[in-house]
C-alpha positions in Angstrom: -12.3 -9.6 24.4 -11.9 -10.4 21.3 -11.3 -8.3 17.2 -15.1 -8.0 16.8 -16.1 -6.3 20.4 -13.3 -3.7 19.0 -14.8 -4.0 15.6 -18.4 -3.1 16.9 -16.8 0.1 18.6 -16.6 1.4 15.2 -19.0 -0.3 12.4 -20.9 2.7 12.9 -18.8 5.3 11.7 -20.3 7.6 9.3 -17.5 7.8 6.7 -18.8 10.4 4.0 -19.3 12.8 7.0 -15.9 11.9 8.7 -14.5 12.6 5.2 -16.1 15.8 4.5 -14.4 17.4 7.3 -11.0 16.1 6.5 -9.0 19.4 5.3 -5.4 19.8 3.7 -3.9 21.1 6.4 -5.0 17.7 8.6 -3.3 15.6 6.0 0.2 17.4 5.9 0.3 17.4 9.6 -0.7 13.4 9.7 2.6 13.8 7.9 4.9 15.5 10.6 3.6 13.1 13.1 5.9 10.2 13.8 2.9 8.1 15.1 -0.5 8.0 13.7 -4.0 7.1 15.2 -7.0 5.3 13.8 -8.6 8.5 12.5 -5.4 9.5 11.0 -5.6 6.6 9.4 -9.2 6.8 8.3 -8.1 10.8 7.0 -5.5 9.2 5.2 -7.7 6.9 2.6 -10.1 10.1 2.6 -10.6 11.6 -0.9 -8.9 14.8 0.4 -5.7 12.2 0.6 -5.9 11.9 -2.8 -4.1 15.5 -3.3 -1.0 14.8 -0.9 -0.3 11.6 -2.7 3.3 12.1 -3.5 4.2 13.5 -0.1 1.9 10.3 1.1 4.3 8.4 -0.7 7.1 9.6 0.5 6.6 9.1 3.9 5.4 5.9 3.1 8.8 5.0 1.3 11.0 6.5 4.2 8.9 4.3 6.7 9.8 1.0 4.4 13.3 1.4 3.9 13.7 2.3 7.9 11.9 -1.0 8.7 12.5 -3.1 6.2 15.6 -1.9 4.2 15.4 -2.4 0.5 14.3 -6.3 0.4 11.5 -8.4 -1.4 10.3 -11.6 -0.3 9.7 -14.2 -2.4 7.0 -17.2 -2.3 4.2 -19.2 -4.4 1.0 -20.7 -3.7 0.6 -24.7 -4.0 -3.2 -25.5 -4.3 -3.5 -29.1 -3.3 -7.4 -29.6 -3.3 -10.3 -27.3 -4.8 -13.7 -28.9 -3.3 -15.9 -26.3 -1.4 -19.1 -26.7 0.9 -19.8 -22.7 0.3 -21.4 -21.2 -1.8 -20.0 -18.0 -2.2 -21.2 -15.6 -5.1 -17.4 -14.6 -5.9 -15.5 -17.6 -6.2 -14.8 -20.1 -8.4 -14.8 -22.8 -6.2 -18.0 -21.9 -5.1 -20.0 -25.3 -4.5 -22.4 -25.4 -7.5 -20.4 -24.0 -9.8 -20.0 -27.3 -12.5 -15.5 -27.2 -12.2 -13.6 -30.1 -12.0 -12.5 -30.9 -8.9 -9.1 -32.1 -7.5 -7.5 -33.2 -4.3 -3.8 -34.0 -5.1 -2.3 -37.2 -3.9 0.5 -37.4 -1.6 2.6 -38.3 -4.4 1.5 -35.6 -6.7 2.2 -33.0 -3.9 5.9 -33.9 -3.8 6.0 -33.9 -7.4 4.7 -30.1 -6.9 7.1 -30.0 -4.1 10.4 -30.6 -6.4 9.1 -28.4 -9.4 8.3 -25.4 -7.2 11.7 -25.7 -5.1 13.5 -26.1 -8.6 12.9 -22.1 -8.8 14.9 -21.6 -5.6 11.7 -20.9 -3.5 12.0 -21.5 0.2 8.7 -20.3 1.2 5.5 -21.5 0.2 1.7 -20.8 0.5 -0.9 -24.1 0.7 -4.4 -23.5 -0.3 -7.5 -25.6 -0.6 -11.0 -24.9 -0.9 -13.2 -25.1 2.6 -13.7 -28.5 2.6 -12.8 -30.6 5.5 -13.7 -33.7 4.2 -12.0 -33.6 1.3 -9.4 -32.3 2.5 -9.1 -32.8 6.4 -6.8 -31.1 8.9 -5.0 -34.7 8.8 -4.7 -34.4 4.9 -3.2 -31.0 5.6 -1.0 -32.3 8.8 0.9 -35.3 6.3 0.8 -32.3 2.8 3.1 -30.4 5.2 5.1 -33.1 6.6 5.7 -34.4 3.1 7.0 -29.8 2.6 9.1 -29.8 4.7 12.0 -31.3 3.3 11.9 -29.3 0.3 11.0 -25.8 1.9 11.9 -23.4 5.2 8.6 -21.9 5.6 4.9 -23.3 4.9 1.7 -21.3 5.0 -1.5 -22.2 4.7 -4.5 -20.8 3.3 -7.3 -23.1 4.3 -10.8 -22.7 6.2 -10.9 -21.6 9.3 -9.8 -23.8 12.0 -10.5 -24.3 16.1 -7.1 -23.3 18.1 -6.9 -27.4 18.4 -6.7 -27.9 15.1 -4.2 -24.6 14.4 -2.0 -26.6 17.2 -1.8 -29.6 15.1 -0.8 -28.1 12.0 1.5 -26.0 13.8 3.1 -29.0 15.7 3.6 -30.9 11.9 5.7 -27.7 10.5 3.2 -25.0 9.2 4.9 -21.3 11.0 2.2 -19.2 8.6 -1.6 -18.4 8.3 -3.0 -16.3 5.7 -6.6 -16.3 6.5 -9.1 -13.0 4.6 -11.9 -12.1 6.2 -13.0 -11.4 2.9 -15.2 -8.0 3.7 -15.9 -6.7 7.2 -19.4 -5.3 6.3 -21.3 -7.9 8.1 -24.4 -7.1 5.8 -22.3 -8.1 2.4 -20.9 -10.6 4.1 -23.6 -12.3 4.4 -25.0 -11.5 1.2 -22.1 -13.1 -0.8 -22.1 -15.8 1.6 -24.8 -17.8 0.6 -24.7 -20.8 2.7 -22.0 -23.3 4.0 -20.1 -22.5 7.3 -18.3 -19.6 6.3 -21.6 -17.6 6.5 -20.1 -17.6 10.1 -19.2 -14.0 10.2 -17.5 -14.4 14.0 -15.7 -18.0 13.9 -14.0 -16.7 10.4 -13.0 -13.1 12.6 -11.5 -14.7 15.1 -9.8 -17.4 13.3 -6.4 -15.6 13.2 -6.3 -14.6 17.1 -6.9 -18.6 17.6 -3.7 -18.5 15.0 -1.6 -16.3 17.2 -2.9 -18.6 20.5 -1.6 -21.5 19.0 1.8 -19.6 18.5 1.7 -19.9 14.7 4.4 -17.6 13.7 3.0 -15.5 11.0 -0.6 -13.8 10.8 -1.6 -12.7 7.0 -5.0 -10.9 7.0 -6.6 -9.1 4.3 -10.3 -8.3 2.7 -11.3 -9.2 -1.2 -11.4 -5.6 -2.0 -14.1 -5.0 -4.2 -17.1 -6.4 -2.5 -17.7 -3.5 -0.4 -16.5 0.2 -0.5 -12.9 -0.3 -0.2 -12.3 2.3 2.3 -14.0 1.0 5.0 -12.6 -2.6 4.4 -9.3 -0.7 4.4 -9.8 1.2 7.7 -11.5 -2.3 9.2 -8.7 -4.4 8.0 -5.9 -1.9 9.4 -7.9 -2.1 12.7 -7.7 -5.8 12.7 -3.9 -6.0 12.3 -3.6 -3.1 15.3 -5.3 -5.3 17.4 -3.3 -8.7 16.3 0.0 -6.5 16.8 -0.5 -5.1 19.8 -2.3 -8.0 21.8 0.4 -10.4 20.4 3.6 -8.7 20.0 5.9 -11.2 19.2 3.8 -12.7 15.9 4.8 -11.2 12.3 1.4 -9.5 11.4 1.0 -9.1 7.7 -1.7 -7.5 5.5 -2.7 -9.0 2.3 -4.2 -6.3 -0.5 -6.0 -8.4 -3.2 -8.8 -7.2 -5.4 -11.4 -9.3 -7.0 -10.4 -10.7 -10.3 -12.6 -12.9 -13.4 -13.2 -15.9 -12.0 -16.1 -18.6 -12.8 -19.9 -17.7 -12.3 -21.5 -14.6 -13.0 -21.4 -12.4 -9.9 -20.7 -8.9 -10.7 -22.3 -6.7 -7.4 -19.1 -5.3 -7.3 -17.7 -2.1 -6.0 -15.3 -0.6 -8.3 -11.3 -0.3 -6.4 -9.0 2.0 -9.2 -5.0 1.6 -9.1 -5.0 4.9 -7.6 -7.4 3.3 -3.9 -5.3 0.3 -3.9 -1.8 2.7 -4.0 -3.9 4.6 -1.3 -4.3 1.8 0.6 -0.7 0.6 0.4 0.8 3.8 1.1 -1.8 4.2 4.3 -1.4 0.9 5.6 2.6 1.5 5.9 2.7 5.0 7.4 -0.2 3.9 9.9 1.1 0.2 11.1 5.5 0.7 9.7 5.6 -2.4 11.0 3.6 -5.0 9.5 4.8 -6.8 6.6 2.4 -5.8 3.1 2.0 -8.6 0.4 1.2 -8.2 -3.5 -0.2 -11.0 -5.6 0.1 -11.6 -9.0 -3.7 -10.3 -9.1 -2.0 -7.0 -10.2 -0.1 -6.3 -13.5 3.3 -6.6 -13.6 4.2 -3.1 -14.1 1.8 -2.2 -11.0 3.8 -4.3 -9.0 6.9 -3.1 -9.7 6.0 0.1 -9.5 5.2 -0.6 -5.9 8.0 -2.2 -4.8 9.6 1.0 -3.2 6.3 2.0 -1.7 5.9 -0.5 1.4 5.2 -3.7 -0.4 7.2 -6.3 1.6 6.6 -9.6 0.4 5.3 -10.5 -3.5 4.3 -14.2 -4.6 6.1 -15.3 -8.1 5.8 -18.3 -10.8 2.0 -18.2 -9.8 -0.2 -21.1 -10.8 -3.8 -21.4 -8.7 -4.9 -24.6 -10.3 -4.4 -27.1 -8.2 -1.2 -29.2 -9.1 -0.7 -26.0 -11.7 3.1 -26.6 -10.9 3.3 -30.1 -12.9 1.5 -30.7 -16.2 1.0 -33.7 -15.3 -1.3 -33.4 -12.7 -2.7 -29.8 -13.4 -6.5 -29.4 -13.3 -7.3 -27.0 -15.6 -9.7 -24.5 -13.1 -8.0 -21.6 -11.7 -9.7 -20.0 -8.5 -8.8 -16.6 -10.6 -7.5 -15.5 -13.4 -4.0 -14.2 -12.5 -2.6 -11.0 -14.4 1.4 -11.2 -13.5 2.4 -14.4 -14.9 5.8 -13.7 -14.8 8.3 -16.9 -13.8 10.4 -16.4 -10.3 13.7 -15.5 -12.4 12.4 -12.8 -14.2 10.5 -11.6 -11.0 13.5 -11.5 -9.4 15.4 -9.6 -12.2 12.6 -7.1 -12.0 13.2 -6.6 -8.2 16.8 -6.2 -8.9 16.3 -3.9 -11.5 14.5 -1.6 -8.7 18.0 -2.0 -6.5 16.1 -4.0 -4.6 17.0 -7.0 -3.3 14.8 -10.5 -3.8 14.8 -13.3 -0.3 13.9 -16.5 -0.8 14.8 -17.3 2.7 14.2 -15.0 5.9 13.2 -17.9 8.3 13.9 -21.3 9.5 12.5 -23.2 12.1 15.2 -24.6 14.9 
């Protein structure tokens, strides 16, 4: 069995008619309960919600500061190549969009290396664009290698890979994988998947479960909110991290919250997701899984951030560049996947977390 045979158990929920008989009274007893279910869950991101916010929050807060006490953890992205086979209507990187394109040298990423751990970062996030020829699970197996001696924890954040593959990336250092199924309605997916082999609905799905099997450490999953309605890629997404967390208890399951942002080409099908859904989201999220870990990019304005901090956020990236090489002028490439909005350095991140009494980590993990 696998996430999308629990998946298809509920792609055809009727949402507006599962809404309409959401009452007050079901969301304030949500509330009391000290476990929640799926359709709690669902009753929580309903548009009746929207009235209990503050109690929402509340709860939500309570739940943060029982599992996770009043810390922040720190990281930044490193992208280290930006070729793409897909063409995918939202991205920048998309294969016929006319952008330059990069793949840093070995030498250039240990240039990046030293200028990122400068900051006082210990964990780090590698991207590329889906390209395995340009840049190869063996290009990604020596990037890491070459990480290693300047940082304690290394993500990636590359296409998908076989469990094989996951094993030998895993074996060369890498303990993370943040990997978005992008959305989870299989009829936008592969609208806004135009061709390349992530029009592959079911190897992208299962990618993070062939993560946990090859004992990487920590799962990050997550959907581009904005390409469908965001509830459903809310409920769907907290499904998927259930099922990650319960079938593999002893991985660190995390949930990524990212909305579209301006990025090259000209596709703008988009489903409108306000402050006031993503907070939804956020607070839902923590009350229904208190245990998974919740990450904020610099996609969201500084002041949104940091109003989030007490309200189940867990883990926020800081000193954000996604060109690649973006961390040295001298190898910078001038094409951003997005346009960022926090572009805040890692000091005054971290003053801002402190000025919440919170308290910033640059280090939570080492390997033995």
């Amino acid at each position: 069995m696998s996430f999308y045979d629990c998946y298809a158990k509920h792609k055809n929920i009727d949402f507006e008619d599962f809404f309409k008989q959401i009452t007050d009274e079901d969301i304030l007893n949500i509330l009391n309960k000290d476990k929640i279910s799926k359709q709690d869950f669902l009753a929580l991101i309903s548009p009746t919600a929207e009235k209990h916010m503050e109690k929402i929050a509340q709860k939500a807060h309570e739940l943060s500061l029982q599992h996770f006490g009043k810390t922040i953890l720190l990281f930044t992205p490193l992208y280290i190549s930006n070729y793409c086979v897909n063409k995918c209507a939202y991205c920048s990187y998309n294969v016929e969009n006319k952008i330059k394109r990069k793949t840093l040298t070995m030498k250039e990423i240990e240039e990046e290396a030293k200028a990122i751990a400068s900051s006082g970062l210990k964990h780090i996030l590698v991207l590329t664009g889906e390209s395995s020829t340009e840049a190869p699970v063996s290009y990604i197996v020596d990037a890491v290698k070459i990480l290693k001696k300047y940082f304690d924890s290394i993500s990636i954040e590359i296409y998908p890979l076989t469990t094989d593959e996951y094993i030998k990336v895993v074996e060369a250092g890498v303990d993370g994988l943040t990997l978005f199924q992008e959305t989870y309605d299989e009829c936008i997916y592969d609208k806004v998947h135009i061709k390349g082999p992530k029009k592959d609905y079911k190897f992208r799905l299962d990618a993070p479960e062939r993560g946990c099997i090859a004992k990487i450490r920590s799962i990050n999953i997550g959907a581009l909110l904005g390409l469908a309605d965001w509830r459903s890629d809310a409920f769907y997404t907290a499904l998927h991290a259930e099922y990650l967390q319960n079938k593999y208890a002893e991985m660190e399951v995390s949930i990524s919250t990212p909305r579209i942002r301006p990025h090259v080409g000209s596709f703008n099908d988009l489903c409108f997701v306000e402050d006031k859904n993503l907070l939804q989201t956020i607070l839902a999220l923590r009350i229904f899984l208190p245990r998974v870990g919740i990450t904020l990019s610099t996609r969201e304005t500084q002041s949104f951030r940091d109003n989030l901090i007490p309200l189940g956020i867990t883990k926020m990236s800081a000193g954000v560049s996604t060109e690649v090489g973006g961390h040295t002028s001298s190898s910078s490439s001038g094409e951003s996947q997005f346009e960022i909005s926090d572009d805040r350095t890692v000091d005054e991140v971290k003053k801002a977390i402190l000025a919440k009494n919170y308290q910033p980590i640059f280090k939570d993990w080492m390997a033995l």
